[in-house]
FIDREN-983699 format. One record per residue (C-alpha): residue in three letters; x negated, y, z negated; residue number from 1; chain. Coordinates in nm, 3 decimals, padded with zeros to 5 digits. Last residue first. Layout:
// residues N
ALA;X;Y;Z;NUM;A $
...
This chain:
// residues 386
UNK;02.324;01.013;02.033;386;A $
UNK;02.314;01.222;01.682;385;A $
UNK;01.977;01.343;01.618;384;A $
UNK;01.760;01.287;01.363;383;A $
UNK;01.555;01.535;01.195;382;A $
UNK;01.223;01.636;01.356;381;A $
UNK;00.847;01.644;01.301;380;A $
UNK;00.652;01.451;01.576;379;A $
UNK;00.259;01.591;01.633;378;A $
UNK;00.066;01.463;01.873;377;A $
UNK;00.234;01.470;02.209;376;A $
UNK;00.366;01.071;02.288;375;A $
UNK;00.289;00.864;02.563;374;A $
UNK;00.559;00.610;02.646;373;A $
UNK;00.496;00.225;02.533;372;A $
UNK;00.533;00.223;02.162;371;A $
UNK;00.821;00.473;02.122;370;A $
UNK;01.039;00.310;02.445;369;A $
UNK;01.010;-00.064;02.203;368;A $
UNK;01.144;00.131;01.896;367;A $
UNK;01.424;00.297;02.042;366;A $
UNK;01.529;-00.034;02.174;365;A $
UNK;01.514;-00.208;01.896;364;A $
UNK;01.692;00.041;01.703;363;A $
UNK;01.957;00.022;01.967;362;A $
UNK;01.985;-00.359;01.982;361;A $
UNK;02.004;-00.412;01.649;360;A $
UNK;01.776;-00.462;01.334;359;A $
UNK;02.007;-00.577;01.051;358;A $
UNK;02.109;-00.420;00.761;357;A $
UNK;02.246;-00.529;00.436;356;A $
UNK;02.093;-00.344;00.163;355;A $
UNK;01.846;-00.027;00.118;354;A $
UNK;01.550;-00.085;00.348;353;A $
UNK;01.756;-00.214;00.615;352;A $
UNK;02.012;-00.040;00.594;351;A $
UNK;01.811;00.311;00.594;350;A $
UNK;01.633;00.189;00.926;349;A $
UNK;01.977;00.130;01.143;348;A $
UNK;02.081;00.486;00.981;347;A $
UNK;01.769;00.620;01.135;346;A $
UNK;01.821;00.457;01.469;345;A $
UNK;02.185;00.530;01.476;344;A $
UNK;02.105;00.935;01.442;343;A $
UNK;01.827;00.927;01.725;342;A $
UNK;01.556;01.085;01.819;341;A $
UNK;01.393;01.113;01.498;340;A $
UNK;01.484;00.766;01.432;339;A $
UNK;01.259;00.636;01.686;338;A $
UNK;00.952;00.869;01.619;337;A $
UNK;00.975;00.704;01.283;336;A $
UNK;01.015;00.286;01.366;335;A $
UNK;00.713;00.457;01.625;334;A $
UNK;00.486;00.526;01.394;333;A $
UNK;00.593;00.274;01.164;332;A $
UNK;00.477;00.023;01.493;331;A $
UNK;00.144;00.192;01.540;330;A $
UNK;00.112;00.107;01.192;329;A $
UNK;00.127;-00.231;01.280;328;A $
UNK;00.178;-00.439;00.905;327;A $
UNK;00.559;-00.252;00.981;326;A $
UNK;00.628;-00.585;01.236;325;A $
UNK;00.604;-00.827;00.993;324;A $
UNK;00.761;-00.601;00.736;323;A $
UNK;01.058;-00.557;01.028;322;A $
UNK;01.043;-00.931;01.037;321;A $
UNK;01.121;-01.026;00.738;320;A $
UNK;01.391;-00.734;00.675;319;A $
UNK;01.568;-00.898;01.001;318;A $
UNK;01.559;-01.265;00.918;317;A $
UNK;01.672;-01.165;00.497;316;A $
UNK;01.945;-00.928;00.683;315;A $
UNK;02.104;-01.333;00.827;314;A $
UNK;02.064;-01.502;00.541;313;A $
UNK;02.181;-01.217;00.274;312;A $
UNK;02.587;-01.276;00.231;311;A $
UNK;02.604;-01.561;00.389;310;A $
UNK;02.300;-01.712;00.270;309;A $
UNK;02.365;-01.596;-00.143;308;A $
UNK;02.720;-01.808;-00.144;307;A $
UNK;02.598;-02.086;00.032;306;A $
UNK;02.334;-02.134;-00.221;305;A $
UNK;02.515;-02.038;-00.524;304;A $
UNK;02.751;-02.356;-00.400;303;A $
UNK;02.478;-02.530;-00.386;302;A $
UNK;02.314;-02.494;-00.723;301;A $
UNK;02.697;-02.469;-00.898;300;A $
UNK;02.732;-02.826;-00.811;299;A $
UNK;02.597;-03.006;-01.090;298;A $
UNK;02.827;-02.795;-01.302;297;A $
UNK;03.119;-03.064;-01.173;296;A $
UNK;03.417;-02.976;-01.422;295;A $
UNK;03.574;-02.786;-01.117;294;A $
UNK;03.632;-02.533;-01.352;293;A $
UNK;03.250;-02.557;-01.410;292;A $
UNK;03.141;-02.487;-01.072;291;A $
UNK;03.386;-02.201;-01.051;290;A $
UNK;03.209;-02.024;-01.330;289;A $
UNK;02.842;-02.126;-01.191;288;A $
UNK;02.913;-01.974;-00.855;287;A $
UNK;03.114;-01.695;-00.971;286;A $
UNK;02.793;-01.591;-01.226;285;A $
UNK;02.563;-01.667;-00.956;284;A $
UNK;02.739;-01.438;-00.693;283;A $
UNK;02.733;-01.159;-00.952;282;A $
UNK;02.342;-01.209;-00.982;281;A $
UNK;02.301;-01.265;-00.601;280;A $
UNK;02.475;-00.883;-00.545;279;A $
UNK;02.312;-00.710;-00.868;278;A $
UNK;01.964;-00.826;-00.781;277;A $
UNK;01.956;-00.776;-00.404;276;A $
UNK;02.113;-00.481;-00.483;275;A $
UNK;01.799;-00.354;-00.754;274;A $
UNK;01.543;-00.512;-00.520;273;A $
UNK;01.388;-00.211;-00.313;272;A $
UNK;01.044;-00.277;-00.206;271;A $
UNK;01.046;-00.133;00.131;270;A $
UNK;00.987;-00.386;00.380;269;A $
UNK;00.963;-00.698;00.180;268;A $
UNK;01.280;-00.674;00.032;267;A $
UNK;01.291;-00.809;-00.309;266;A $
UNK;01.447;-01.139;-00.380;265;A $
UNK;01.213;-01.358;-00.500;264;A $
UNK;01.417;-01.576;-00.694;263;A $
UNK;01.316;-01.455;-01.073;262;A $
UNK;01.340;-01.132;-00.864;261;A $
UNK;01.724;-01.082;-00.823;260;A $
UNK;01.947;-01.401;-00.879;259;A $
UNK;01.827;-01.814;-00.919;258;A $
UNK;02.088;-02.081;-01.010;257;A $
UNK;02.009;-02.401;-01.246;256;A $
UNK;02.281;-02.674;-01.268;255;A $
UNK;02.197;-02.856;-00.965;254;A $
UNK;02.092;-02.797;-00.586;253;A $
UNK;01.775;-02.631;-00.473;252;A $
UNK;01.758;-02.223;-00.428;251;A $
UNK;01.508;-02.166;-00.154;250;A $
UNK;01.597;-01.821;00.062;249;A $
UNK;01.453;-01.841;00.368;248;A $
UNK;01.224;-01.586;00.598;247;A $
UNK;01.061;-01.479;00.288;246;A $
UNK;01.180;-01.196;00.017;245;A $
UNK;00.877;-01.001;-00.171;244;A $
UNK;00.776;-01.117;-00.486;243;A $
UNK;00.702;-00.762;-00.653;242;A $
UNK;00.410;-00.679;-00.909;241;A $
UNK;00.458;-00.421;-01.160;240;A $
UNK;00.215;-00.077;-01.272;239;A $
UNK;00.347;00.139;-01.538;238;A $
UNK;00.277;00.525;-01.568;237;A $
UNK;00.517;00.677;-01.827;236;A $
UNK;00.360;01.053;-01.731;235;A $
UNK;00.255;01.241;-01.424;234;A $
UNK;00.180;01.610;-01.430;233;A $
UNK;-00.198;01.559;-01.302;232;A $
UNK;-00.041;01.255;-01.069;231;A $
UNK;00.202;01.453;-00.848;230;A $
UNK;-00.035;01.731;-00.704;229;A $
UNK;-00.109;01.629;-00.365;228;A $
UNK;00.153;01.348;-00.233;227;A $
UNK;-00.030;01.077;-00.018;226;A $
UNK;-00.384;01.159;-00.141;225;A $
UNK;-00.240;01.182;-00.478;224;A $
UNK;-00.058;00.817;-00.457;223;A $
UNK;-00.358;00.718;-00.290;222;A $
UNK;-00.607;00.783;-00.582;221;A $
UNK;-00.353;00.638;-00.871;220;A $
UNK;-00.318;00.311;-00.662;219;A $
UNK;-00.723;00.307;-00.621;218;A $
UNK;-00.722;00.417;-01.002;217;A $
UNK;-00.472;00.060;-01.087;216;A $
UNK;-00.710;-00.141;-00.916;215;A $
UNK;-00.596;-00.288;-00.603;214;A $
UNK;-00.627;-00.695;-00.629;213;A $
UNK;-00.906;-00.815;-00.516;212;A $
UNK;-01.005;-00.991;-00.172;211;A $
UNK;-00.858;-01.220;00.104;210;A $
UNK;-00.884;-01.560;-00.090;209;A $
UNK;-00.517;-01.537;-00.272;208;A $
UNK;-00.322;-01.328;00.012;207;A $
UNK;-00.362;-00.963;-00.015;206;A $
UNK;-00.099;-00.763;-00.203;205;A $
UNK;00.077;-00.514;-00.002;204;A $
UNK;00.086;-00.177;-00.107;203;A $
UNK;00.249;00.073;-00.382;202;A $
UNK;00.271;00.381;-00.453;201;A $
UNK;00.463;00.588;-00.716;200;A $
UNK;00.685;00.906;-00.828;199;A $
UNK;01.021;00.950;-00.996;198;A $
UNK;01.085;01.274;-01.046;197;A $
UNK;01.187;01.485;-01.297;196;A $
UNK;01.406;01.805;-01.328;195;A $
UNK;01.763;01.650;-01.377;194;A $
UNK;01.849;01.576;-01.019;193;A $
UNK;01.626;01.216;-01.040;192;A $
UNK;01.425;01.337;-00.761;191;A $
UNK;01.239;01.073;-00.576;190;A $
UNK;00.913;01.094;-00.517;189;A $
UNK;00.734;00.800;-00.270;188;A $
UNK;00.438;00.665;-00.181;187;A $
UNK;00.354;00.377;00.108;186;A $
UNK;00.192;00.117;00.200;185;A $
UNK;00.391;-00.157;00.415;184;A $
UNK;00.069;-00.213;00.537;183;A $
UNK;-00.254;-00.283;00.418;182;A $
UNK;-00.387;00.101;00.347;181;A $
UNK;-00.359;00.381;00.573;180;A $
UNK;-00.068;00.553;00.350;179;A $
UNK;00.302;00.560;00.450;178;A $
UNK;00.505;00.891;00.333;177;A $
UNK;00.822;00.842;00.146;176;A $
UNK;01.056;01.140;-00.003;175;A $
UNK;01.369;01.100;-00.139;174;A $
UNK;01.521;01.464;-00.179;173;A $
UNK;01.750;01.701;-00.392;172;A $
UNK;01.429;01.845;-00.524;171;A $
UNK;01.114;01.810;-00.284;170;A $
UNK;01.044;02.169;-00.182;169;A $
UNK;01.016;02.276;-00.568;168;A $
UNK;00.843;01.985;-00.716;167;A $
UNK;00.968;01.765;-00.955;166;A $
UNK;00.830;01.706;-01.239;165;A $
UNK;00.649;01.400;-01.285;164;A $
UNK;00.771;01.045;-01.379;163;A $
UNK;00.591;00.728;-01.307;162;A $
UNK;00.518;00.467;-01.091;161;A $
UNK;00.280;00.140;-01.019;160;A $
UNK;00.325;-00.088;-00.714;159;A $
UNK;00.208;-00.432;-00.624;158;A $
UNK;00.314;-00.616;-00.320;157;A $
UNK;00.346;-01.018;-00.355;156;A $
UNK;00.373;-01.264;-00.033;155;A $
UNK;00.534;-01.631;-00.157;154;A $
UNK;00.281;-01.876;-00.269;153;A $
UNK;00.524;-02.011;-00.468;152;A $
UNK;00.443;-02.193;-00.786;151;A $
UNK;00.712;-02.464;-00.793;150;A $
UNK;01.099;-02.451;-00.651;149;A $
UNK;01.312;-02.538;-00.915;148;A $
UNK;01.133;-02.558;-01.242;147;A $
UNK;00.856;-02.291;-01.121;146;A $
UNK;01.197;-02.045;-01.130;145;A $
UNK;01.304;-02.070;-01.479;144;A $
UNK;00.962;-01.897;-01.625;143;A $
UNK;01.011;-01.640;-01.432;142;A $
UNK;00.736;-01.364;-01.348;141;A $
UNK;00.879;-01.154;-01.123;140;A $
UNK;01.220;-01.128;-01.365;139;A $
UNK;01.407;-01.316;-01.520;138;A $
UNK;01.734;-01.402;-01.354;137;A $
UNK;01.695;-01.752;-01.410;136;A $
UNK;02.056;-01.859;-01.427;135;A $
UNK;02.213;-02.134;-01.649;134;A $
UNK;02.475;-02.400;-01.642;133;A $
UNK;02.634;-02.657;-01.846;132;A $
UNK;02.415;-02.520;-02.147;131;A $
UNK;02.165;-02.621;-02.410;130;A $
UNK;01.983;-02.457;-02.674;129;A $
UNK;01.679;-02.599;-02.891;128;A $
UNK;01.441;-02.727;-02.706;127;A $
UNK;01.295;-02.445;-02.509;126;A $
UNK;01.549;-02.398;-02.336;125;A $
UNK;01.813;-02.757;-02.254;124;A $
UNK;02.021;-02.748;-01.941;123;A $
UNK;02.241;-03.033;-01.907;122;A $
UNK;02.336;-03.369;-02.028;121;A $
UNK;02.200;-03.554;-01.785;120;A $
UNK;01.867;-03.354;-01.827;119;A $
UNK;01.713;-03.030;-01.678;118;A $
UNK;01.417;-02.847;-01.862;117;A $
UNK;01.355;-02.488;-01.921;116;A $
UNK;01.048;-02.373;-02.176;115;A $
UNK;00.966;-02.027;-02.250;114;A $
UNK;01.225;-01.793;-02.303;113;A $
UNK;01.129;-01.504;-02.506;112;A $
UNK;01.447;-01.438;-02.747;111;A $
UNK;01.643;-01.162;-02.794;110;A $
UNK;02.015;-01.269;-02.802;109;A $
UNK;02.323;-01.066;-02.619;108;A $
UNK;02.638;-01.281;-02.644;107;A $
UNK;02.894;-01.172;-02.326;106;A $
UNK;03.258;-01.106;-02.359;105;A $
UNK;03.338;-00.812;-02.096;104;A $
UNK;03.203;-00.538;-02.344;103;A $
UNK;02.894;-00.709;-02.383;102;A $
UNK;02.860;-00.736;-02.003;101;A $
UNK;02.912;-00.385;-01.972;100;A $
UNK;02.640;-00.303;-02.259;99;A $
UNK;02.389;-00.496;-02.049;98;A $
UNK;02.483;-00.254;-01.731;97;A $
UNK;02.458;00.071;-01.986;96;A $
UNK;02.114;-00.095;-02.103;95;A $
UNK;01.984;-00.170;-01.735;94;A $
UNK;02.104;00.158;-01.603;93;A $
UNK;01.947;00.413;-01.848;92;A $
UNK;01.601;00.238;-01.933;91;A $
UNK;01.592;00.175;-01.553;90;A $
UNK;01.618;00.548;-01.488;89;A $
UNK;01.866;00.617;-01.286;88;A $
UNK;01.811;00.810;-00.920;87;A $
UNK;02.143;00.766;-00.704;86;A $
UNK;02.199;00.736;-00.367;85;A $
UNK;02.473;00.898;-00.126;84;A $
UNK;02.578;00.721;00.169;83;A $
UNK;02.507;00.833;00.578;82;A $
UNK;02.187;00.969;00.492;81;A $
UNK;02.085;01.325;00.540;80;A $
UNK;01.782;01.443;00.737;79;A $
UNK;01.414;01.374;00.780;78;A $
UNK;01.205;01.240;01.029;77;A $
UNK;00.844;01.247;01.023;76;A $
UNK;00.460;01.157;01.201;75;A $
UNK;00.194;01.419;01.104;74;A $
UNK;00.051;01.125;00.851;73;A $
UNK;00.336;00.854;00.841;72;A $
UNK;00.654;01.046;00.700;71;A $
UNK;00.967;00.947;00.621;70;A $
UNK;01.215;01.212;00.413;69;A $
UNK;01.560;01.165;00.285;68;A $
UNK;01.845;01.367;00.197;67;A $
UNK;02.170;01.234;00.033;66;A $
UNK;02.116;01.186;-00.341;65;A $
UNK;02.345;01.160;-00.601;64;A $
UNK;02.308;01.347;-00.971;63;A $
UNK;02.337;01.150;-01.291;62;A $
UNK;02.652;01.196;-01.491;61;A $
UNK;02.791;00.836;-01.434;60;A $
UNK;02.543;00.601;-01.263;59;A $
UNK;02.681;00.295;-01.486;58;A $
UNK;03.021;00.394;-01.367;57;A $
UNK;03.036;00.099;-01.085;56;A $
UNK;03.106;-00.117;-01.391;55;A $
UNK;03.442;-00.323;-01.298;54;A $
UNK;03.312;-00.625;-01.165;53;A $
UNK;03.398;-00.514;-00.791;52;A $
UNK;03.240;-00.186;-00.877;51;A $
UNK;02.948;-00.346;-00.902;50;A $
UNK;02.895;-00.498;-00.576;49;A $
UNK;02.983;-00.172;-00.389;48;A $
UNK;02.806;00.053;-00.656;47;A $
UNK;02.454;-00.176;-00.589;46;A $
UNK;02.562;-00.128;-00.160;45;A $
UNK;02.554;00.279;-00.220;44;A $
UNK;02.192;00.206;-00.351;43;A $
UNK;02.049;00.254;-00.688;42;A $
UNK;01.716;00.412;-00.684;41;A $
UNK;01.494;00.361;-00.980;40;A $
UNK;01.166;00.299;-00.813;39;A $
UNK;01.073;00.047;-01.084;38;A $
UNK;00.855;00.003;-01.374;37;A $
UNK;01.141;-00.108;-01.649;36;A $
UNK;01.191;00.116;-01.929;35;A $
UNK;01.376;-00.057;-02.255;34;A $
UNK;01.730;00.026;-02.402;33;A $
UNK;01.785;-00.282;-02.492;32;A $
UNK;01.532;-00.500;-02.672;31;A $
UNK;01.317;-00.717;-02.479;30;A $
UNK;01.272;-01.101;-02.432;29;A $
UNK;01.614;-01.144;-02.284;28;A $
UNK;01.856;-01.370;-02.306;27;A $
UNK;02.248;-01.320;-02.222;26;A $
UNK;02.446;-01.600;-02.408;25;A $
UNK;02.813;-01.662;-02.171;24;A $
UNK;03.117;-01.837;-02.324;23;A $
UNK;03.382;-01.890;-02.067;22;A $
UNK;03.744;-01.733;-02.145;21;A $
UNK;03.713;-01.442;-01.905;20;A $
UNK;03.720;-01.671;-01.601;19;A $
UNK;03.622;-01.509;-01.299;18;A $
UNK;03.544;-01.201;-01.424;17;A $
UNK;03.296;-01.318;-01.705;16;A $
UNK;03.115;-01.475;-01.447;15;A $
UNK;03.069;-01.188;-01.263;14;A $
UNK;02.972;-00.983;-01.523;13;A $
UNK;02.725;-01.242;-01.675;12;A $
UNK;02.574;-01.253;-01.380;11;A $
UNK;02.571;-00.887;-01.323;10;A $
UNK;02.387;-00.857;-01.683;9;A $
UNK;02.136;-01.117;-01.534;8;A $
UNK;02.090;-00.971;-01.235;7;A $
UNK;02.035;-00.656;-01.381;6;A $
UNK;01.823;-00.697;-01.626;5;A $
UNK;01.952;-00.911;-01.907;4;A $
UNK;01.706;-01.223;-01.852;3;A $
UNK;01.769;-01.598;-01.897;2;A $
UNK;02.152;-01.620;-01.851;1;A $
């Protein structure tokens, strides 16, 4: 596995499970623990998937979430979600997730991949090891994934967090409130339940000949416009770019799999890529352990394939086009307005931001009645049940 994040460690899990007898290296080019920039939450779906591999514990003794805020301007629904969330730090989860592999049978190396290359014989890194199978699993900026599929032009958000303490009408909450910027655009503090937040912002990218790159004080600047008094206290600030999830999923056939952002798994609405990681790591691990008790390796590419587009194929549709559709602002308006009249609605929106939803008819309903009826100025209201 190139990378020990998560969808490498899951990998390596899943692999592991299927046939406990296979020899599995974990690479990575950091030392565990490390801090990762990320939003930190771990979704009821991440707990789901792991808890199949045996390590749905790696959120033990941190404090779950139910309440969550959305807010566009004077435009918000809050209330409780139907699952509890938790709020790790990546430093926590990714090292008690690579020790979990460990534990199951896996070799942990640190080493900086930086050359991959396919032959008859196998899978050769940078010239010196070889396997029947590997996974890229590392990171935004693979170095497995250009092998397979080329320099993407795929759409790219950037985002930078930190940790501040939380503040006293925020604990026990998630909190997101769009920004005017290139939409999705949003910040968000979420309270980690121990006295710290984690807090960031982060916007679209635009494409390669539409302008600069945000500067790290324009994210800094909006992050405070969007939630006063969060950046004075901040600390651990790191800024990350995000290769948001397309229409289609590309994974090619052959020895070499792609999990979690190495292939561009991150969900374009809402940023949130630590199930998409955990889910198509494990599935690459079975993938490339049944592909080689078959004794056919060559066939792990495909069968990861299948594997990742019924699972994902038909939520990757819907999560494209709800970021399509989110660019409107008049449309989060209304995604809003929508689930503050209705208890499906929200619910409809959490799944989709978190893990496997899809947008049905009700949602898209809600949503079409919000943008064509006249609306009073202010909406500020939890969801209702129907």
């Amino acid at each position: 596995m190139v990378g020990a994040g998560p969808a490498g460690s899951a990998a390596a899990l899943g692999a592991l499970r299927e046939d406990p007898s296979l020899r599995v290296l974990l690479l990575d080019r950091a030392s565990f623990p490390r801090d990762k920039s990320c939003g930190d939450g771990v979704a009821p779906h991440v707990l789901d998937v792991l808890g199949s591999v045996g390590a749905a514990d790696v959120v033990d003794g941190w404090v779950p979430l139910r309440h969550l805020e959305l807010a566009r301007g004077t435009t918000r629904v809050e209330g409780p979600m139907a699952r509890e969330v938790y709020v790790v730090p990546r430093e926590v989860f990714d090292a008690r997730l690579v020790e979990h592999a460990q534990r199951a049978g896996a070799v942990l190396e640190r080493r900086r991949v930086r050359e991959v290359r396919v032959t008859p014989e196998g899978v050769c890194l940078d010239g010196e090891l070889s396997a029947p199978v590997v996974v890229g699993a590392d990171g935004a900026h693979s170095v497995v994934r250009p092998v397979l599929v080329g320099d993407g032009r795929e759409p790219r958000a950037i985002a930078i967090r930190g940790y501040a303490p939380t503040a006293a009408h925020r604990v026990g909450k998630q909190v997101i409130r769009y920004g005017p910027r290139a939409q999705p655009a949003y910040a968000w503090a979420f309270d980690r339940g121990d006295g710290w937040s984690n807090v960031g912002y982060g916007e679209l990218l635009p494409g390669p000949s539409r302008g600069e790159s945000p500067s790290r004080a324009l994210l800094l600047d909006q992050l405070e416009e969007l939630l006063p008094g969060t950046v004075a206290d901040g600390q651990q600030w790191k800024g990350h770019h995000l290769p948001l999830s397309g229409w289609r999923w590309r994974q090619p056939d052959g020895p070499v799999l792609l999990a979690g952002d190495a292939a561009s798994l991150v969900n374009p609405m809402t940023g949130e890529g630590i199930y998409y990681a955990v889910a198509t790591g494990v599935l690459a691990g079975r993938s490339a352990a049944r592909a080689l008790a078959g004794g056919s390796p060559e066939d792990a590419g495909a069968a990861h394939r299948a594997a990742v587009r019924h699972l994902l194929g038909r939520h990757l549709k819907h999560t494209w086009t709800a970021a399509r559709l989110s660019r409107v602002p008049a449309v989060v308006d209304a995604g809003i307005r929508a689930a503050a009249r209705d208890r499906r609605s929200f619910d409809t929106l959490v799944e989709l931001g978190l893990g496997d939803g899809r947008i049905g008819p009700r949602l898209a309903g809600g949503l079409a009645r919000q943008l064509i009826r006249p609306h009073r100025e202010e909406h500020h209201a939890d969801p209702v049940r129907p």
